[in-house]
C-alpha positions in Angstrom: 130.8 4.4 -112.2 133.8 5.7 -111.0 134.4 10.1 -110.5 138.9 10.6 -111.1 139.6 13.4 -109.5 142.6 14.9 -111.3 145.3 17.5 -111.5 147.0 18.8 -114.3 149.7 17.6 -116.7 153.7 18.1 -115.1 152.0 18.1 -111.8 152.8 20.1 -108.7 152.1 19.3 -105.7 149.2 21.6 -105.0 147.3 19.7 -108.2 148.2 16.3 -106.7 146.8 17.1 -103.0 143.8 18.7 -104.1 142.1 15.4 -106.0 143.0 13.8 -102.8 141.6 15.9 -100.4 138.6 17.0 -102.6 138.6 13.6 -102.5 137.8 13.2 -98.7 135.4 16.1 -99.3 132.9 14.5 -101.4 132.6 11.5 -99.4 132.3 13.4 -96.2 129.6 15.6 -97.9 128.0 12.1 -99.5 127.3 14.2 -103.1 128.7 11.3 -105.0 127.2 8.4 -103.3 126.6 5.8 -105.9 130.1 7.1 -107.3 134.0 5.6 -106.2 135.7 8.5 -106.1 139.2 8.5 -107.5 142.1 11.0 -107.2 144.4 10.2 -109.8 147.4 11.7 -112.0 148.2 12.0 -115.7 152.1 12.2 -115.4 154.8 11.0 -112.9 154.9 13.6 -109.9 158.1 15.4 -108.9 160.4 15.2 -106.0 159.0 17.6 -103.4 155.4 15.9 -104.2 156.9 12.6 -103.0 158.5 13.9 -100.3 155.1 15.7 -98.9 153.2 12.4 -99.3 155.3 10.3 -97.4 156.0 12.9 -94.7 151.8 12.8 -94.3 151.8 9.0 -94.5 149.7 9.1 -98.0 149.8 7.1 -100.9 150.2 8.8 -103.9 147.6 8.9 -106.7 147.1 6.3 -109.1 148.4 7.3 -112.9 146.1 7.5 -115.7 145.7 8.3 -118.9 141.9 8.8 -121.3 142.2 5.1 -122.4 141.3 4.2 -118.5 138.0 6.2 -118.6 135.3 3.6 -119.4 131.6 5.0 -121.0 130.2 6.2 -117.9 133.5 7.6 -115.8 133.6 11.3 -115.3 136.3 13.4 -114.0 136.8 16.7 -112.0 139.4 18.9 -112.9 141.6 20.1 -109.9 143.7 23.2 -109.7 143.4 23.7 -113.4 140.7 23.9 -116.4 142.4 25.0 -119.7 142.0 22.4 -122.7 145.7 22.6 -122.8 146.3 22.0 -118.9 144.5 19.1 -119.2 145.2 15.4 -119.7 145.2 14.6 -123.2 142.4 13.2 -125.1 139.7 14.4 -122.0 136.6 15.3 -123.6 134.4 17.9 -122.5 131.5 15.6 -121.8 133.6 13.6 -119.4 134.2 16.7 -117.1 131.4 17.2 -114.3 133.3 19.5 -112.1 135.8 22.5 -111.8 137.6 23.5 -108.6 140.6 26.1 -109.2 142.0 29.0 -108.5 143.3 30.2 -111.9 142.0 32.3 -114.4 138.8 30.8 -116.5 139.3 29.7 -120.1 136.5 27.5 -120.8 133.0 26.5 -123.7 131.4 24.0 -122.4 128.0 22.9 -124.4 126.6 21.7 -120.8 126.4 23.3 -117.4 128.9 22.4 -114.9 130.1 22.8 -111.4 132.3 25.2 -111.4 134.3 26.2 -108.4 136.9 29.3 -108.5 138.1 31.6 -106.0 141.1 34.0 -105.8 143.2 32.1 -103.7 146.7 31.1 -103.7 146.1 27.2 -103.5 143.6 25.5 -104.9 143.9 23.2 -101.5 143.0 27.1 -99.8 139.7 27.0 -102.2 139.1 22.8 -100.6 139.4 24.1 -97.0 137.5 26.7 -97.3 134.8 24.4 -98.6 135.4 21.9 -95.6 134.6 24.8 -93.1 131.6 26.1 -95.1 130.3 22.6 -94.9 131.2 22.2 -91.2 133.3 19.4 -91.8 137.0 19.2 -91.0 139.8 17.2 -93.7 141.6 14.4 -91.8 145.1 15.3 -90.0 147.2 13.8 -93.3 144.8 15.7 -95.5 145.4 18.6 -93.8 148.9 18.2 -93.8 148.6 17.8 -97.7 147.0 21.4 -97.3 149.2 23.7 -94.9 152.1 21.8 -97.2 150.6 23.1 -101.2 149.6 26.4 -99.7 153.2 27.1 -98.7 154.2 25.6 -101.9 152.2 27.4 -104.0 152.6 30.9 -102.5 156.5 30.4 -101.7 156.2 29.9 -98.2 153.5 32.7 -97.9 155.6 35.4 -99.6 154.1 35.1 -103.6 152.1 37.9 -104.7 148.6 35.3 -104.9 149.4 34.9 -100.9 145.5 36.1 -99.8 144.6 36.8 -96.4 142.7 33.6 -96.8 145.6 31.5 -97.4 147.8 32.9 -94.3 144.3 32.2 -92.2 144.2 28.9 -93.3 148.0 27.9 -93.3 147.8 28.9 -89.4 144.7 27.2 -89.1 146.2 23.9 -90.8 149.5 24.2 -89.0 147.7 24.2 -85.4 145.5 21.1 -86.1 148.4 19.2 -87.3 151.1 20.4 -85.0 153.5 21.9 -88.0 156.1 24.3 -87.2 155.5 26.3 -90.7 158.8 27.7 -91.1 160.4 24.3 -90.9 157.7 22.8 -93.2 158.5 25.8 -95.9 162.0 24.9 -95.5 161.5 21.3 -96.5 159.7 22.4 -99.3 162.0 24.5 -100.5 164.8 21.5 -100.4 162.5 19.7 -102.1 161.9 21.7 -104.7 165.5 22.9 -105.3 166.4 19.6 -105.9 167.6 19.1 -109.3 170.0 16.0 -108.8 170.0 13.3 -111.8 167.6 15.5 -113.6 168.0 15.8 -117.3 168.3 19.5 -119.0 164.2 18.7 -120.6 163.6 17.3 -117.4 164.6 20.5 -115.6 162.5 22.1 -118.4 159.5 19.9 -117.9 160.0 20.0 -114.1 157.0 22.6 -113.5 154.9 23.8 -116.5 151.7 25.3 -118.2 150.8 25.8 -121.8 149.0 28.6 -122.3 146.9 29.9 -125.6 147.8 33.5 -125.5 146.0 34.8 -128.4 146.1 31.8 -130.8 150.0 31.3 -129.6 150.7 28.3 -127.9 152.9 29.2 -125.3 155.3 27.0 -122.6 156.1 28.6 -119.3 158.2 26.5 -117.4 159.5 27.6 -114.2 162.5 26.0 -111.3 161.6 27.1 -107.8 165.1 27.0 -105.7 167.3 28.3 -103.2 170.8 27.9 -105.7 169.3 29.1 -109.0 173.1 30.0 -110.1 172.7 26.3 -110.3 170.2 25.9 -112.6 171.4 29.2 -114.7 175.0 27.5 -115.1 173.3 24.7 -117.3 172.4 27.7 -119.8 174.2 26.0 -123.1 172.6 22.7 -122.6 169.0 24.2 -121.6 168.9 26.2 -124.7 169.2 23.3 -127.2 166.5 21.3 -124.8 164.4 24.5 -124.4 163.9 23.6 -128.6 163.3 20.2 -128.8 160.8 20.8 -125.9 158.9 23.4 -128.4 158.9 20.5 -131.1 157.7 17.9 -129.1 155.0 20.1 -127.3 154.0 22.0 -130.9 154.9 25.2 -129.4 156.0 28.6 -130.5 157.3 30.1 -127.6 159.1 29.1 -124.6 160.1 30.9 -121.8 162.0 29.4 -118.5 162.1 31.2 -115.0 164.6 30.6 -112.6 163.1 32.1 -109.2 165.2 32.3 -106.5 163.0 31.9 -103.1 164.9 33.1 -100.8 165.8 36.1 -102.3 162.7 37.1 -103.8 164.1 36.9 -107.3 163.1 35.6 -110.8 165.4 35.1 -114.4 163.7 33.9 -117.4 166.1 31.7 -120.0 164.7 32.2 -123.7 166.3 30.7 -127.0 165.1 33.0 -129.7 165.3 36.3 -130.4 161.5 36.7 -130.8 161.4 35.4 -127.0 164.1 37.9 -125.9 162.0 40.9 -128.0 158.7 39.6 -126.2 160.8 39.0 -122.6 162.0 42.9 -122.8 158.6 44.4 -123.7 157.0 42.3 -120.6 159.5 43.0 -118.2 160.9 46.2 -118.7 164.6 44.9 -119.1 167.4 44.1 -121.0 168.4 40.3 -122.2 171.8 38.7 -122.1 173.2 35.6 -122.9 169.5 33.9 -123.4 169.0 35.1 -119.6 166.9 38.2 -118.5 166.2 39.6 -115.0 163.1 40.0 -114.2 163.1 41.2 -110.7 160.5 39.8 -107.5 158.1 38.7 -109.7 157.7 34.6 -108.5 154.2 33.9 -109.6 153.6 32.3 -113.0 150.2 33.2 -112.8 150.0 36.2 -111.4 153.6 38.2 -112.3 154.9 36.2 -115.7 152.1 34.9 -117.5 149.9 37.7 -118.0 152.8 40.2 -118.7 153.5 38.2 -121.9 149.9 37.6 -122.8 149.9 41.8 -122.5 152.7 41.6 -125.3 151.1 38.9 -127.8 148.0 40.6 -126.9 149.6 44.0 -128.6 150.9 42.5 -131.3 148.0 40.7 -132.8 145.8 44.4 -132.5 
């Protein structure tokens, strides 16, 4: 029997560390001893995940998709746990475990795990499971950890940043010897890197499909330090931006542009229903398919729920 540990689909590289070191956690905790525990990936990873890997010294995740699952596989969902999130075709009864740090959207028909705190990482939720355990994550593993907490919470400066996840980022960064403003600066190289990328790749680069309501909506989003870059390429996002929305049967799309060094996010829409619904969310004005929506750099704590407001409204 095999356990895949796995991250979401366009994954980042907080969903692509956890499996691994959740990984390291269930072995060094033995709860899955007659198990081979597998961290694993449904789509090709991006740049700044590659980049962390190798810097660590840690081979990335196998890909897979449901026709690998045999009868008795099961899987644990990491840093996610929306049916939308997840890799296509997983079934319900496959899933024996939940560890996140996003909102909960679930119906199972069977009780499961489920582990979800408030934190800015899902790698902050892991640690904080090694130290309750009294265990400690190897110094690559760790690595993988100080390296998706900055990530995730922008170098510390998102509003999810917890107390928690500045504690554990210091902690992580003393037992692996990491300056963390150099670390955060690599990331944020690495994730401004857009070189070679296609206009749907750029679109696809970082995502979540949300059900807001009975809407399906895509929220894609470009973390970088040049986001004039990225706005430049309006005119050939815009026509992508659409055959993204057919290919992903969505209705909505909406693409931010946050700058990370300035504290700064613009959101790229292609319709005027998406500039309508932009406006109500973020109290502005849109122009040129481009709207500013101010320091807001969290899709899950500053974008997505301001438009779920609006759809909300609209369907009461």
């Amino acid at each position: 029997m095999k356990i895949y540990l796995l991250g979401h689909k366009a994954p980042d590289l907080d969903s692509v560390s956890g499996p691994v070191g959740y990984a390291e956690f269930l072995k060094k905790v033995k709860r899955y001893e007659d198990a081979e525990l597998v961290p694993a990936v449904c789509e090709e990873v991006n740049k700044e995940t590659e980049v962390i890997f190798s810097k660590f010294g840690i081979p990335l995740p196998q890909k897979i998709s449901d026709s690998d699952l045999q009868d008795e596989d099961r899987v644990i969902l990491i840093d996610h746990n929306e049916v939308d999130q997840r890799m296509p075709g997983l079934e319900d009864d496959k899933v024996i475990e939940i560890v996140d740090h996003h909102k909960i959207k679930v119906n199972f028909t069977s009780p499961i795990r489920i582990d979800v705190r408030p934190h800015g990482s899902v790698s902050s939720v892991i640690y904080e499971n090694y130290l309750k355990e009294g265990v400690e994550p190897s110094k690559p593993v760790a690595g993988l950890f100080l390296a998706s907490i900055l990530s995730d919470t922008q170098g510390l400066k998102s509003s999810t940043t917890t107390g928690w996840d500045i504690k554990s980022a210091e902690e992580l960064a003393q037992q692996t010897g990491t300056n963390i403003e150099s670390l955060t600066f690599e990331i944020f190289k690495a994730k401004s890197d857009i070189t070679g990328l296609s206009a749907e790749e750029i679109i696809r680069k970082d995502y979540k499909i949300f059900d807001f309501g009975g809407r399906k909506v895509f929220i894609g989003q470009v973390e970088t330090v040049e986001p004039e870059k990225v706005l430049s390429m309006v005119d050939k996002l815009l026509p992508a931006i659409e055959e993204v929305k057919a290919q992903e049967d969505v209705g909505l799309l909406f693409l931010a542009i946050t700058d990370i060094l300035k504290v700064n996010s613009k959101i790229i829409y292609s319709t005027e229903e998406e500039q309508k619904i932009a406006e109500e969310a973020f109290d502005g004005v849109g122009e040129n398919s481009i709207i500013n929506i101010g320091p807001r750099m969290s899709r899950k704590k500053d974008i997505a729920p301001e438009i779920e407001k609006v759809l909300a409204e609209d369907t009461t």
